[in-house]
C-alpha positions in Angstrom: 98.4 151.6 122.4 100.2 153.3 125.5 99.4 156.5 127.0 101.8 159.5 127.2 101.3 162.3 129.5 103.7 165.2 129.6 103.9 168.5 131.4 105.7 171.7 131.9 104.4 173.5 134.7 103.9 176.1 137.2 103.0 173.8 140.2 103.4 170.4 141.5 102.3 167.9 138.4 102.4 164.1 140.0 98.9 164.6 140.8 97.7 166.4 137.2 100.2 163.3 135.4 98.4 160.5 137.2 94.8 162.0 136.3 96.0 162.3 132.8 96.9 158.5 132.5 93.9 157.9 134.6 92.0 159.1 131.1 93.8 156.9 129.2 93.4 153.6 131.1 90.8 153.0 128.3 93.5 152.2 125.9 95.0 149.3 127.7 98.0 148.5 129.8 99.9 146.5 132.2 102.0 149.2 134.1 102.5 152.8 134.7 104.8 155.1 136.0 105.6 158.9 136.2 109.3 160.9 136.1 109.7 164.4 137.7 112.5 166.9 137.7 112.9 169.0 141.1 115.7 169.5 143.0 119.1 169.0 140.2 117.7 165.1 140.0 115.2 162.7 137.9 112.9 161.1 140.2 110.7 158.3 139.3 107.6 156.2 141.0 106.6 153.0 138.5 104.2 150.4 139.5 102.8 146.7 137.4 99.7 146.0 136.7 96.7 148.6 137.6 97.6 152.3 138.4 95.6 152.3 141.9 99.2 150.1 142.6 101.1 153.4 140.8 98.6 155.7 143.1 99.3 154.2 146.4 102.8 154.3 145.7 102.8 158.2 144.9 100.6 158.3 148.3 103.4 156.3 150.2 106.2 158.3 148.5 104.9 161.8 146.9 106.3 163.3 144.1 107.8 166.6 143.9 108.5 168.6 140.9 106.8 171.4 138.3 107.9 169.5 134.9 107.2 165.8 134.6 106.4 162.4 132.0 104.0 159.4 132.7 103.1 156.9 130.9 101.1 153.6 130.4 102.8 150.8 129.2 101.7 147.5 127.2 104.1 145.2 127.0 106.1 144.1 123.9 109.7 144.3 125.0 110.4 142.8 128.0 107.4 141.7 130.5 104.7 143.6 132.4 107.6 144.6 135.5 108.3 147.4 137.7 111.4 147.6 136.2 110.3 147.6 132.7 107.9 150.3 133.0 108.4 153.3 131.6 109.9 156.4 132.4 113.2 154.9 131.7 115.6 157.0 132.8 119.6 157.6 133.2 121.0 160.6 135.7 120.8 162.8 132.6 117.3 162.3 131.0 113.6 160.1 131.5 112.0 158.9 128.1 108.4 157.4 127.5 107.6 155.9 124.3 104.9 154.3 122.5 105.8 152.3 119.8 108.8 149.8 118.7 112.2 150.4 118.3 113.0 147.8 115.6 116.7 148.0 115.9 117.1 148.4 119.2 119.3 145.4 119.6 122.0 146.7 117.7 121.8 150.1 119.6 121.3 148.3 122.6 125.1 145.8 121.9 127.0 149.4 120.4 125.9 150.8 123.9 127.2 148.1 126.2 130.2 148.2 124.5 130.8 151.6 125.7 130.4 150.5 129.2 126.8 152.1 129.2 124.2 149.7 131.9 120.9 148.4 130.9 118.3 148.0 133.9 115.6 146.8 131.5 114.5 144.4 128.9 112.7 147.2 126.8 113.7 148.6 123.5 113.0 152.2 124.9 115.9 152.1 127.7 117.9 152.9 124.4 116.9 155.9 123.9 117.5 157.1 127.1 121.1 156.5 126.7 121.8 157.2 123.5 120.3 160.8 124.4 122.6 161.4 127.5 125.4 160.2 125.2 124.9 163.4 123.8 124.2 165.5 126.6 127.2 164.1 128.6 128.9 165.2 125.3 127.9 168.9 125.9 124.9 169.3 123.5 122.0 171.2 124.6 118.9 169.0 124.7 117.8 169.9 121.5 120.8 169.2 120.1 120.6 165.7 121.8 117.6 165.1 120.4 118.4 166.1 116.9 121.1 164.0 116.5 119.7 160.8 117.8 115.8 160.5 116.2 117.9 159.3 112.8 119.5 156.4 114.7 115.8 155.1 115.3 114.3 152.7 113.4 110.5 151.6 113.5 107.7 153.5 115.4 107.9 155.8 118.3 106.1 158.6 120.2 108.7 160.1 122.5 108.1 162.2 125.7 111.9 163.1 127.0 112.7 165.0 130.5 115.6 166.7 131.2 117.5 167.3 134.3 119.4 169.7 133.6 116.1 171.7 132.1 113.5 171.7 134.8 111.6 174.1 132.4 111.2 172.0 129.4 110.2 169.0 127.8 110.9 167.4 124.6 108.3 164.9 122.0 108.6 163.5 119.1 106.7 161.2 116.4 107.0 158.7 113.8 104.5 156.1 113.2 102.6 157.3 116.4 100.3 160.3 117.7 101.3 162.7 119.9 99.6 166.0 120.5 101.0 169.4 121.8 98.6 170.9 124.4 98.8 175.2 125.2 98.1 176.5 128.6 98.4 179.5 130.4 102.3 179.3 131.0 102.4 175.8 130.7 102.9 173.6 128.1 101.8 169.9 127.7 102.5 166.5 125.5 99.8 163.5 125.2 98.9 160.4 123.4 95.9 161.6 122.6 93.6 164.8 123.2 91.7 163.2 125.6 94.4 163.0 128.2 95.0 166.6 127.9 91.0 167.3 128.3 91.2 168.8 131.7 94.5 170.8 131.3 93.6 172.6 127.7 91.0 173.2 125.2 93.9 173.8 122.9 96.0 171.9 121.1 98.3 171.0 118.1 98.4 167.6 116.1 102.2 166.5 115.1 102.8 165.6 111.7 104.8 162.1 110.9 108.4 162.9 111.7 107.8 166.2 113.7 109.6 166.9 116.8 109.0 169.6 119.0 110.5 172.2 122.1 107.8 172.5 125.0 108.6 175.5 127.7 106.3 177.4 129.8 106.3 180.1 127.3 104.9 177.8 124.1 105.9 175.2 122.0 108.4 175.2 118.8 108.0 172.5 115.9 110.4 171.2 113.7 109.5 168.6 110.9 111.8 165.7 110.0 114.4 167.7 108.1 114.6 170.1 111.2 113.0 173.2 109.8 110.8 175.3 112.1 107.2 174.7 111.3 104.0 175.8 112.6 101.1 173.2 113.4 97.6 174.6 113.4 96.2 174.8 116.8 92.4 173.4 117.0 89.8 172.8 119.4 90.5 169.8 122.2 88.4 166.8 123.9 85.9 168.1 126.5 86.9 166.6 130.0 83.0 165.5 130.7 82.7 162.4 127.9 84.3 160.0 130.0 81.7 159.8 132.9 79.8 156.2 133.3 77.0 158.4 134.3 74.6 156.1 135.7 76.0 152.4 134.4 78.7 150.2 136.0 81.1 150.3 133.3 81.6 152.5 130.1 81.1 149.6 127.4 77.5 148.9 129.1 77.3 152.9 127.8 78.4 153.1 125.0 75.8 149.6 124.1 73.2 152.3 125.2 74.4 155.4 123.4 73.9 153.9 120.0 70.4 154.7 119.0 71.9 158.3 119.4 75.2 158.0 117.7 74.0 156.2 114.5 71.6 159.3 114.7 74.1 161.5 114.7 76.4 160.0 112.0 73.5 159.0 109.5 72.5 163.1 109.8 75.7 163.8 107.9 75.0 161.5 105.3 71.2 161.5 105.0 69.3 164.9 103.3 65.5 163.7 105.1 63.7 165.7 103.3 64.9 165.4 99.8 65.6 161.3 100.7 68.9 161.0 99.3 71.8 160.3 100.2 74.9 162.4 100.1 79.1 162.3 101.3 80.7 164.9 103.4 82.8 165.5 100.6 80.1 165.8 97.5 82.4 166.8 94.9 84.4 163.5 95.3 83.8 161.0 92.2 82.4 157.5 92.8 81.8 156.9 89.2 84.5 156.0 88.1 85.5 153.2 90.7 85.4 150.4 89.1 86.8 148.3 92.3 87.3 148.7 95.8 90.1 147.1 98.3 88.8 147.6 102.1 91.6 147.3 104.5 90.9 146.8 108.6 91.7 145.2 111.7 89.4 143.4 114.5 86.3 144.6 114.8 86.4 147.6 112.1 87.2 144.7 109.4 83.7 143.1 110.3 82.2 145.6 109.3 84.4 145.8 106.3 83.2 142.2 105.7 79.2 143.4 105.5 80.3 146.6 103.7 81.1 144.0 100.7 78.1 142.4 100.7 76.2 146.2 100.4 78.9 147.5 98.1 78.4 144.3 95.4 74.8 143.6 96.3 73.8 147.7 95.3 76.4 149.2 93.7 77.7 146.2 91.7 81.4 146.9 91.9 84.0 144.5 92.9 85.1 144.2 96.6 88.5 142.4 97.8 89.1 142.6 101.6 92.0 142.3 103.7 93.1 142.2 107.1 95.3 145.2 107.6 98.1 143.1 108.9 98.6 141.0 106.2 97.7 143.6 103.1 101.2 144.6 102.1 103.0 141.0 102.7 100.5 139.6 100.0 102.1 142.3 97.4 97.9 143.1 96.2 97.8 143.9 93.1 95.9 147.2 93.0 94.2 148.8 90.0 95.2 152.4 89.0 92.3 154.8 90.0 90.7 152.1 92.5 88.9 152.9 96.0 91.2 152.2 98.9 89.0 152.3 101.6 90.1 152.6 105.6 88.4 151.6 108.6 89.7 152.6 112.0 88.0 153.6 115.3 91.4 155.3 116.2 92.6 156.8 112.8 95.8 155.2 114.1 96.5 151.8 114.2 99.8 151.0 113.1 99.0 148.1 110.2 95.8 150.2 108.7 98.1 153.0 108.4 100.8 151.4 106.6 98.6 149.5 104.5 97.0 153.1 103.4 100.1 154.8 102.5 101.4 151.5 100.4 97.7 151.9 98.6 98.5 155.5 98.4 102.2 154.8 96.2 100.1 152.3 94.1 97.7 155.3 92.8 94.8 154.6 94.7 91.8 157.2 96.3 91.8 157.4 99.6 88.3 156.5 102.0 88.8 156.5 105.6 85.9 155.9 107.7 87.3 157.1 111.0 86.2 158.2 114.6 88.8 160.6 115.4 88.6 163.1 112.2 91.9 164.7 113.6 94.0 161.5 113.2 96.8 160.4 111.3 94.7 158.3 108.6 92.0 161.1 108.5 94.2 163.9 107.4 96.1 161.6 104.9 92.6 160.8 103.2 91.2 161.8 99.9 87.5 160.9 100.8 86.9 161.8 104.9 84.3 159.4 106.3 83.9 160.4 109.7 81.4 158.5 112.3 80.5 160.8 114.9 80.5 158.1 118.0 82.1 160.3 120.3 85.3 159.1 122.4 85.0 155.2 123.0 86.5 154.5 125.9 85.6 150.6 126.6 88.4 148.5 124.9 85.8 146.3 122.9 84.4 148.7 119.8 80.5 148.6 119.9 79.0 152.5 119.0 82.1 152.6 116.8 81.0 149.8 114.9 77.4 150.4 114.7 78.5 153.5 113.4 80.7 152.3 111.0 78.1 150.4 109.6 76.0 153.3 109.2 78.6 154.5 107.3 79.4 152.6 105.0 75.8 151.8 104.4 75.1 155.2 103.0 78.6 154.7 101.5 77.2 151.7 99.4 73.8 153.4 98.4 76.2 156.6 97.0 78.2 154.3 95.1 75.6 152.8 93.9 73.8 155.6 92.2 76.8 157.0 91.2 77.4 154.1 89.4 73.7 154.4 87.7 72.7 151.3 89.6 70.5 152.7 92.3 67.1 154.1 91.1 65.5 156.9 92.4 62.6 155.4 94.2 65.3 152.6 95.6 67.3 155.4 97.0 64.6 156.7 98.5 63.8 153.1 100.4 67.4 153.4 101.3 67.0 156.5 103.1 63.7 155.5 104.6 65.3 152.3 106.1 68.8 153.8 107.4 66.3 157.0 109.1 64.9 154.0 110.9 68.1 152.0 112.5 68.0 154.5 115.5 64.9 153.8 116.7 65.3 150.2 116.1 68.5 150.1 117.7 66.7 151.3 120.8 64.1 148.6 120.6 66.6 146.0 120.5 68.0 147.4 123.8 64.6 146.9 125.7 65.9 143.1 125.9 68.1 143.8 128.2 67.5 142.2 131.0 66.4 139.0 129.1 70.0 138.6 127.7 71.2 139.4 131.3 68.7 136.6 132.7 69.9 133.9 130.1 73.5 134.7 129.9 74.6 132.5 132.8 73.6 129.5 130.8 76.8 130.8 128.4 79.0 131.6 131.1 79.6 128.6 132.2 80.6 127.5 129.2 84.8 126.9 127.5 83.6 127.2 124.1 81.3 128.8 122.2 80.2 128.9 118.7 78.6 131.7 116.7 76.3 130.7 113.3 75.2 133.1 110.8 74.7 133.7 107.1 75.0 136.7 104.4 75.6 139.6 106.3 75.0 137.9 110.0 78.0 135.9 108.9 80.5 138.9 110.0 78.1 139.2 113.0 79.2 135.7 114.1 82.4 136.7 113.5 82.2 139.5 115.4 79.8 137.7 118.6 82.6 135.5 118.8 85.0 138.1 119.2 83.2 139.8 121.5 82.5 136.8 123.9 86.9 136.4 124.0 87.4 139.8 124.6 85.5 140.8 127.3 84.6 136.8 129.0 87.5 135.0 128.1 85.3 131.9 126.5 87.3 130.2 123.4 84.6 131.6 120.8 84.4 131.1 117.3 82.1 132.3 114.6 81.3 130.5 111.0 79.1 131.0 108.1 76.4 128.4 109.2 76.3 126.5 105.8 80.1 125.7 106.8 79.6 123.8 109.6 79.3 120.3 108.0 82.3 121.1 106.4 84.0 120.3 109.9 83.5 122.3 112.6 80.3 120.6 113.2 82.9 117.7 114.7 83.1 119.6 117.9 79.1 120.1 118.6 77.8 118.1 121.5 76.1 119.1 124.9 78.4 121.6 126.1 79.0 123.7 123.4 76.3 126.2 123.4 75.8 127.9 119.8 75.0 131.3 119.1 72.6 131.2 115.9 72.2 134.9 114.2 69.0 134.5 112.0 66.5 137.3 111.3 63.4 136.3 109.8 63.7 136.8 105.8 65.4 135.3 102.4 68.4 133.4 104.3 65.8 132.0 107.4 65.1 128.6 106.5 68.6 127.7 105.1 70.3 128.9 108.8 67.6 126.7 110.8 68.5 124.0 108.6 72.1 124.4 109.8 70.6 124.8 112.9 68.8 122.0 113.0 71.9 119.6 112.0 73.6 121.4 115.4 70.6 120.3 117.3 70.4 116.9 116.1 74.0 116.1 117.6 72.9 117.7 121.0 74.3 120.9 120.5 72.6 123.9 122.5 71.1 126.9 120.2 70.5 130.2 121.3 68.3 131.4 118.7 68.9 135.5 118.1 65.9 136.2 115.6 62.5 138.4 115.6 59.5 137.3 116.7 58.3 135.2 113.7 61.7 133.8 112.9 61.5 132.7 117.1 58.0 131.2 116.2 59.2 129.2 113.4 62.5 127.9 115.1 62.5 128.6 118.8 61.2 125.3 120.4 63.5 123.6 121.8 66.5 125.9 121.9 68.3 126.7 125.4 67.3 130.4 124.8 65.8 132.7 122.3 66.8 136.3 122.6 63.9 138.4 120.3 65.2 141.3 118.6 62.3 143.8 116.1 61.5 142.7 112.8 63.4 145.3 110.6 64.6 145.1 106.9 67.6 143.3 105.9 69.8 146.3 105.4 69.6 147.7 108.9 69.6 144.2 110.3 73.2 144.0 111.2 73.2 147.4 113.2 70.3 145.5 115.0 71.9 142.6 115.8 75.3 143.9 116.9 73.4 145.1 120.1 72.2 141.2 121.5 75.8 139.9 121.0 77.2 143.0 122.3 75.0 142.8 125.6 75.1 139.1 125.7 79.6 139.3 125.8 79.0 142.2 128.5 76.3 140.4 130.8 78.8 136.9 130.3 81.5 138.6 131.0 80.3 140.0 133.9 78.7 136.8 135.3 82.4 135.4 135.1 83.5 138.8 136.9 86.0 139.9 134.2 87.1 143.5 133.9 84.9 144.3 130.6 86.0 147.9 130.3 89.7 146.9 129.9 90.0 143.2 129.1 93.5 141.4 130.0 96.2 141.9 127.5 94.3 143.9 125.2 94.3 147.9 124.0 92.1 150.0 122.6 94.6 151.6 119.8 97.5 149.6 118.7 100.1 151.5 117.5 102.6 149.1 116.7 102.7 146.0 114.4 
């Protein structure tokens, strides 16, 4: 959720620091601020809201010093303040943190009663003191750090600077990523690899509970019992993927990348020539799953929700689905030998992650379908589903879902023969129709400017509702989304045979409805529902293919025309006109698309 940038080096680093949280704007925040140590003193620079507000303050004030911290902050404890934002510091130490302290109220009373003072509402000022406690005590940082990490309940990533050790920095992780970057006598700490892209090509991934010693010279490991451990080194992000290139803003981008990344993930799970399809892992055994529990947040548990409509349409096996927040509070009851199966752009979020390691201690198999496949939830999985978008940088998921959905379509078609319920010649059609979504991806995209040119007759709207049914059902979900995230229009999406059942109370003239409704088996039942919508002066925008647009278009305030494809790839297809038609509304009502108000891209705490 917040970015951590950390470096021990052998020249000035404010400037390196602020590029480095520069590359993780994309994650969301709503302050920033960076700690150095020069001169026997801690010396911060923190700004709210945006960092050019961080920038011109280092311009007004520069800051000196070879080993520093910086962070981004989204708010949890405490509001979006200067004096909130992170570093926190004491005369002894800085800390930035991403994550929750869940006790830090008790920690936070037992400190004022020792006379310690608080300058913030945070949970992560804490930590600060409790760590110069022990340095004021005489412990060597290390020491320091040892001692206090058990005292710490909840999640944290930890970047800690030291003055009395210009030369070395300190991280540790529970519940939260954070990477170890190797340079040539430097060494650095970030959130994420991307941060670190333009500083090293190499880096280490923590392991839950690791803490570790950075110095010019390396870094030393220790996992949670304190014993020195080594952490394989692998290849980092390349610096280059998070150029707009030619469009305004990275989610237009990423809209337009998908033809190429569905490409590139169905590759992996596609043999062309033979037309079957096959898992990254193909020793792993579907056929024995007998039921399947898929757990995700947001977007990702969209397409979680059409995944179950593949996975008991071809392979026959039951589906329950939860939202990742709510999975382990329900106490599921889960079937020995079941399919857990994990959907995350990040590999991190905070609730998928728990939820997979209480699947884990109730004997399930492990799926993670997954963007990042170095990432917490990747290396805990049995069955390694990765999706091959490439870094996402815009806060609202579009190539990460589309390829998800590819996915988990080839996912369904594997289970399904495994399970002897996919013929030969059926897995063959399968192949034939997923080798297609690329190109039909990219047709979809050639209406463009059409959804631009209409979407100012949604923009002006306060709410909005989304209709669809089978599969475009998530869709709507996920339109509706979409359109809050990036415009902030109140947006909802039902299945369209619902909307009698109440919500139709709130149709009249200004409430313009988003109907998703390819041409095929479910047609005529959604332009029945949307029919009863126009009856009581509702407004349709009719999202279907040409013939579907012929059968049901007169009359509506818009049709957007998407290619007439078959029902499997349809809702890779249609993600792209409600993606476009949130951005072009969005940007009609001039909102900040590429990082939407109070939202982040990976959220690492519950």
């Amino acid at each position: 959720m917040c970015g951590i940038v950390g470096i021990v080096g052998c020249g000035a680093v404010s400037e390196r620091l602020l590029d480095g949280l520069k590359r993780l704007e994309y994650r969301g925040y709503d302050s920033a601020g960076i700690a150095t140590d020069h001169d026997g003193m801690i010396d911060r620079r923190r700004a709210s809201g945006k960092l050019v507000n961080l920038a011109t303050a280092l311009a007004a004030d520069p800051l000196p010093g070879d080993t520093g911290i910086a962070h981004t902050r989204w708010a949890t404890h405490g509001g979006p303040t200067t004096n909130n934002a992170h570093p926190h510091a004491t005369a002894e130490v800085a800390v930035v943190h991403n994550g929750i302290i869940e006790n830090f109220k008790p920690l936070r009373d037992e400190l004022i009663a020792r006379g310690r003072q608080f300058t913030s509402e945070t949970d992560t000022e804490v930590v600060a003191h409790l760590i110069s406690e022990q340095i004021e005590a005489g412990r060597e940082p290390a020491e320091a750090v040892r001692v206090v990490l058990p005292r710490l309940h909840g999640a944290f990533a930890l970047a800690i600077l030291f003055r009395a050790r210009p030369d070395l920095l300190i991280g540790a992780r529970l519940g939260s990523p954070l990477v170890i970057g190797y340079g040539d006598g430097e060494s650095y700490l970030g959130s994420d690899a991307l941060a670190l892209a333009p500083l090293t090509q190499r880096i280490s991934y923590l392991d839950e509970g690791d803490w570790v010693v950075c110095t010019h010279d390396g870094a030393q490991v220790f996992d949670r019992a304190n014993n020195p451990v080594e952490r394989a080194v692998v290849a980092g992000a390349v610096a280059e993927v998070i150029d707009k290139g030619n469009h305004p803003h990275f989610m237009l981008k990423e809209i337009y990348e998908q033809p190429i990344v569905v490409a590139q993930t169905l590759r992996s799970y596609l043999q062309r020539m033979e037309e079957r399809v096959t898992l990254p892992i193909p020793e792993f055994d579907l056929a024995t799953i007998k039921r399947v529990t898929i757990v995700a947040c947001g977007t990702s548990f969209y397409a979680g929700m059409v995944a179950k409509y593949w996975f008991e349409q071809f392979a026959r096996v039951p589906v329950d689905l939860d939202v990742a927040s709510e999975f382990r509070y329900r106490a599921p009851i889960l079937e020995a030998g079941g399919l857990a199966l994990f959907i995350s752009q990040s590999g991190e979020t905070a609730d998928t992650l728990a939820a997979l390691r209480h699947a884990r201690a109730e004997g399930q198999k492990i799926a993670v379908v997954v963007n990042v496949p170095t990432s917490s939830m990747a290396r805990e999985a049995d069955l390694l589903l990765p999706t091959h978008a490439g870094p996402e940088i815009g806060v609202a998921s579009t190539k990460a879902f589309a390829c998800q959905l590819a996915v988990l379509a080839a996912l369904a078609a594997n289970l399904a023969r495994a399970r002897g319920k996919l013929a030969p010649d059926e897995e063959r059609a399968i192949v034939r129709h997923l080798a297609e979504a690329p190109a039909a991806i990219n047709q979809a995209l050639a209406y463009d400017d059409a959804i631009r040119d209409m979407a100012h007759t949604v923009a002006v709207a306060r709410d909005v509702l989304y209709l669809g049914r089978g599969t475009d059902y998530p869709l709507a979900l996920e339109g509706a989304l979409k359109l809050k995230e990036i415009s902030y229009i109140h947006a909802e999406g039902y299945a369209a045979g619902e909307m009698k059942h109440g919500p139709i109370a709130l149709i009249d003239e200004h409430v313009p409805v988003i109907v998703i409704a390819p041409s095929g088996p479910l047609f005529d039942k959604t332009v029945s529902n949307m029919q009863e919508v126009r009856a009581r002066g509702g407004k349709v925008v009719l999202i279907s293919d040409a013939a579907g647009i012929a059968a049901a278009g007169e009359g509506c305030l818009a049709t957007i025309e998407m290619p007439q494809v078959h029902p499997l790839i349809a809702p890779l297809v249609y993600a792209v006109p409600v993606q476009l038609l949130a951005y072009h509304v969005g940007v009609a009502r001039g909102a900040d698309v590429d990082q939407p108000r109070n939202l982040a891209k990976s959220v690492t705490v519950e």
